[in-house]
N, C-alpha and C positions, 0 to 999 in steps of 0.2 A: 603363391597364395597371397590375396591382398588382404594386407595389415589393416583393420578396424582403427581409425585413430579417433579417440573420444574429442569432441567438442570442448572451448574450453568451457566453463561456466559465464553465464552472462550475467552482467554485475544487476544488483538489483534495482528498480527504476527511481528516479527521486523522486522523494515527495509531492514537487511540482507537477511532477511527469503523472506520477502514479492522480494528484487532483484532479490533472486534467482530462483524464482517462474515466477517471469515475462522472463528471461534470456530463463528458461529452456520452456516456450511455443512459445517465439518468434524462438528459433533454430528447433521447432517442426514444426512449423509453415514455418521456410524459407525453411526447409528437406523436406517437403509434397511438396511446391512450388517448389522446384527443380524437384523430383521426378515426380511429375503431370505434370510440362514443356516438361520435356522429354519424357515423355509416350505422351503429347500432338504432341510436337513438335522433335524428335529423334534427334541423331546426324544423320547424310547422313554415308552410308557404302557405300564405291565408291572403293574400296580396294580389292573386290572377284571376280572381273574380271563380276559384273553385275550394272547396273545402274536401275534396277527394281524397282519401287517404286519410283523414282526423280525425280529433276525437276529441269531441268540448267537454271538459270537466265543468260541471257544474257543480258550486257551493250554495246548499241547501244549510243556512244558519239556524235551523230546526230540528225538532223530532221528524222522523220518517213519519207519515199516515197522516200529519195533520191538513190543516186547512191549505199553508203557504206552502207544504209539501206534494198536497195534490194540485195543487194550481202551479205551480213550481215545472212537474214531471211534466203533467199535460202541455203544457205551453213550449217546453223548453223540447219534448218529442216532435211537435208538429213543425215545430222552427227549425231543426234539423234536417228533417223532412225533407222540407223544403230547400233549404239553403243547397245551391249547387253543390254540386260534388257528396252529399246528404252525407255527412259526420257522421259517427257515431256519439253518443254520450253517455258521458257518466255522471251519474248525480255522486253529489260527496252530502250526506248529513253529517251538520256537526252541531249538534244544539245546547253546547254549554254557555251556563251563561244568561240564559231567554234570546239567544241570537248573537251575545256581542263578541262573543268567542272565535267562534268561526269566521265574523267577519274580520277582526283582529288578523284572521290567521289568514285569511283574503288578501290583504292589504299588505301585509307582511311578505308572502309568496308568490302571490298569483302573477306569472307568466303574462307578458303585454305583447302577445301575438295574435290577440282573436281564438284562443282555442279554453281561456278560462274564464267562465261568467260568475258574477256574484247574483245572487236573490235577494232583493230589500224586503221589506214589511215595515209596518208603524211597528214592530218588538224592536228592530234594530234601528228604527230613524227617529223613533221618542227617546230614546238616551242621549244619542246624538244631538239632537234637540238642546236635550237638559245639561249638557255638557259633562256628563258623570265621569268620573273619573277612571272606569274600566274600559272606558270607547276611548278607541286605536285607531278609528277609521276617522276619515274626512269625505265626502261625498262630494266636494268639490275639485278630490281628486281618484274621481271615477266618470265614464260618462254614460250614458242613459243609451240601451240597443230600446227596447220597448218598455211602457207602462201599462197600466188596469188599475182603474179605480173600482171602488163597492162604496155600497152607504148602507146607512142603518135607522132603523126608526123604535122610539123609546117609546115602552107602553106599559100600564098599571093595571093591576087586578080591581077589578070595583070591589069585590070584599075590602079594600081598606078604603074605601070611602072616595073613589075616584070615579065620576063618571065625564072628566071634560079637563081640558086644560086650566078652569080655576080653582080647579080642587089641588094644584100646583103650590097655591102660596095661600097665606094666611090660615094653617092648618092650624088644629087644638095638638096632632101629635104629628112628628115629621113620617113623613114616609123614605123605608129602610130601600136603598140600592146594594145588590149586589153587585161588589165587583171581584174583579183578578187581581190585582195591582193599580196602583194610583198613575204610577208612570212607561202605563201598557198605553193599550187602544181605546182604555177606557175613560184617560185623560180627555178627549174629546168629550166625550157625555156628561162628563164633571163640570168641563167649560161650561157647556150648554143648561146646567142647573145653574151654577153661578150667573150668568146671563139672564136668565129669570129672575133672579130670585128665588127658587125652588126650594120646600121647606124640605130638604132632603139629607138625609144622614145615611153615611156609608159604611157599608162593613165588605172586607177585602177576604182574599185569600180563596177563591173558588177556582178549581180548574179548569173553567172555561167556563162560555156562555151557556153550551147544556147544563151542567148543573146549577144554575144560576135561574135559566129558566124551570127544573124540576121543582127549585125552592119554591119560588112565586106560587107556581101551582098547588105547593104544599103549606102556604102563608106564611111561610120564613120568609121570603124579604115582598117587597110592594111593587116594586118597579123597577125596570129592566132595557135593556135593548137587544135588538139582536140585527146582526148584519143581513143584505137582501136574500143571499141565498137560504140562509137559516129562517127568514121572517116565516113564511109560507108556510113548510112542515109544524114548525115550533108553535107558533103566535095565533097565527089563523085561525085554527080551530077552536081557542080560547076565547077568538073576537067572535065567530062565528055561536057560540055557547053566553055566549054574555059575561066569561068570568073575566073578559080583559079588554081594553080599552087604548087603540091605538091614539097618542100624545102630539106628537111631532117626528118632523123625520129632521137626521144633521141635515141634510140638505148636499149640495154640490156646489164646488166653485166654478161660474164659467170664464170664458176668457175675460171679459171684464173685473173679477176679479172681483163678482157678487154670487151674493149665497144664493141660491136658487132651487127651487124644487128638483127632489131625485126626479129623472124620467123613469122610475122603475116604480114611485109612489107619487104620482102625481092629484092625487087627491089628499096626498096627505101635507098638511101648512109642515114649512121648515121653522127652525126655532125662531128664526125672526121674525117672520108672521104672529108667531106665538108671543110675543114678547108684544109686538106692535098690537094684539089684538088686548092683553093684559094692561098694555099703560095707555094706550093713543097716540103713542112717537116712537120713532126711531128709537135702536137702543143706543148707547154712548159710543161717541165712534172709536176710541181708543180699546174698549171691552170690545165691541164685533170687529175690529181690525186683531185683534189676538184673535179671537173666536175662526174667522177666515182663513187666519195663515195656521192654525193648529187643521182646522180643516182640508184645507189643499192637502199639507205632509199626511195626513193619517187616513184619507180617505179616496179626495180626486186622483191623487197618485198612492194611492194605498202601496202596492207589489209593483219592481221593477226590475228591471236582467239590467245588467252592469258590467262593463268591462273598463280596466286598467287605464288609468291616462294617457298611457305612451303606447297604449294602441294603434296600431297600424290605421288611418281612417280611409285606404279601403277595405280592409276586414271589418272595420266598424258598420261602414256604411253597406257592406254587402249585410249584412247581418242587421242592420236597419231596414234598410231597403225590402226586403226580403221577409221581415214579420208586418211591415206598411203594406205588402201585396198579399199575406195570409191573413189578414185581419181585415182586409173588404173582400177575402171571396166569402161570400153567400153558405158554400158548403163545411166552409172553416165555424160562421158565424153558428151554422145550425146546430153542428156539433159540438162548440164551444160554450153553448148557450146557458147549459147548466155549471161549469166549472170558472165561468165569467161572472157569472149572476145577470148578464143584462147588460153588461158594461162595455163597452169596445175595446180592443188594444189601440193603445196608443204611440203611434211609430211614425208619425211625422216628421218631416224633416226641420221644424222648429222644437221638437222635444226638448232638445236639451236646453235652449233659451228657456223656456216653461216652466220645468222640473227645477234648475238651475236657482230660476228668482224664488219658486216655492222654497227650496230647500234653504236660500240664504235668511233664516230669519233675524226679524230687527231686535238689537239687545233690547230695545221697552217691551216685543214681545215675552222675549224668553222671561224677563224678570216678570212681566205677568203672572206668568205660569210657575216662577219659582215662587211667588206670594203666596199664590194660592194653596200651592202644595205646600207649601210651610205652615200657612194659619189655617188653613181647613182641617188639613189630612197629616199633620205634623210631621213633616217631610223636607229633609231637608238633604241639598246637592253639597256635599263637601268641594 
């Protein structure tokens, strides 16, 4: 019979032994976990001129349904679309804030691989402007995939006694503007009274330019504007009835880096026609040099897609490239025609030089715009 002899006992491991025993399965352990992330979760290859297999998240700094959120969706489907390998997307709304939130939280996280875009508007690039102190973002450390500008034309009900641009100044009682906020999109129209001289007193706080124009109709306020795509529905019919009277339109900046007639109202005088037809001269060149660069940001480049600095630039440039080829087909422009307003995309391969100089504004600008909103509108930028 073979005797069972017990083992003796093994002494227990040292400390050292037993650290490095634990050391070497936790690095086992976080190397599987890395390795298992990635095969879970990959890096995005946006780099070989295909987007197959992706999935662009888009940051929509708005309410779902709105205006930047429909032109947002539209633009940002068709571009997928198109882009090799055709992405999938996600739109993200995050509208705390009036914009500045989400973009905060853009700039904070967003992924520099070509697979996460930002949405601009004048809500998020007028604070930015102003320098407020809840804007997180920098736009000169973002770069421009495509742009769309809109314009707008300001008009008065002849019930308060307007039938022409001199009924503008030297009034017996001012005529009341509705607006949203002072340091919205409606900063521009305000310029554009100041620029005048416009006997115009404002009252704030409407949810948008519908209700703003329902007032007018209802002789709550005098005069208004509305952007291209709204003019038509909204205004029209009012000019066409005789109870409203189209003013001026902001006009457009073109490459020279002069205010110009909208092409979409080309019958209608820009503020500086109106200004020039008011006095006999030019207006002051320091006032329409604010007036121009508040223009460009909130109008010629109204709405922009945006990605990350340390973007890959050939994912940039596939993604450029590629809304510069869907914004001169013919069948993109037909379909686009109402959610553009008239406007073109703009995806040139000098964008970002463009966008870039607009966006850098000169501090005599910005303190213009802080004056005014100080002593007009009693506003003030901590």
């Amino acid at each position: 019979m073979t005797q069972h002899v017990p083992e003796p006992d093994r002494p227990a491991p040292s400390p050292r032994v037993a650290a490095s025993v634990v050391a070497g399965f936790t690095a086992l352990a976080v190397g599987v976990s890395l390795v298992g992330g990635g095969l879970l979760n990959p890096a995005a290859s946006t780099t070989d001129g295909d987007y197959a297999g992706e999935t662009v998240e888009m940051m929509i700094p708005l309410a779902e349904g709105g205006g930047t959120d429909t032109w947002a969706r539209f633009v940002a489907t068709e571009l997928t679309h198109e882009v090799p390998g055709s992405p999938g997307l996600a739109p993200v709304n995050d509208d705390g804030g009036e914009g500045i939130l989400g973009t905060n939280h853009f700039m904070s996280s967003a992924r520099a691989d070509g697979t996460e875009v930002l949405v601009s508007t004048a809500s998020t690039v007028v604070p930015y402007l102003l320098g407020m102190p809840s804007v997180r973002y920098d736009f000169s450390d973002l770069r421009p995939i495509l742009a769309n500008g809109t314009g707008a034309v300001v008009y008065a009900r002849t019930g308060a006694g307007v039938r022409g641009v001199k009924d503008l100044v030297d009034r017996d009682k001012p005529l009341v503007f509705g607006g949203i906020a002072a340091t919205s999109l409606d900063l521009t129209t305000l310029l554009a009274f100041d620029l005048l001289g416009a006997d115009v007193k404002a009252t704030f706080g409407f949810e948008g330019r519908g209700p703003v124009n329902l007032a007018l109709q209802r002789g709550e306020v005098d005069i208004d504007y509305q952007t291209t795509s709204s003019y038509g529905p909204a205004v029209q019919p009012l000019v066409d009835d005789g109870t409203a009277v189209p003013l001026f339109s902001l006009g457009q900046v073109d490459e020279d880096n002069a205010v110009v007639r909208d092409p979409n109202f080309p019958d209608v005088p820009t503020v500086v026609e109106v200004y020039e037809e008011l006095n006999g001269i030019r207006p002051d060149a320091d006032a329409l040099a604010t007036y121009t660069a508040i223009l460009a940001l909130t109008y010629t480049y109204q709405k922009a897609l945006w990605v990350p600095e340390d973007t890959p630039d050939e994912a940039l440039e596939l993604l450029r490239s590629t809304a510069e080829e869907m914004g001169a087909d013919p069948a993109f422009q037909t379909s686009a025609a109402e959610v553009l307003g008239g406007y073109p995309i703009d995806a040139s391969t000098d964008l970002a030089e463009r966008i870039g100089d607009a966006y850098r504004v000169d501090d005599d600008v910005r303190e213009d715009v802080l004056d005014l909103l100080a002593s007009d509108y009693d506003i003030t930028i901590d």
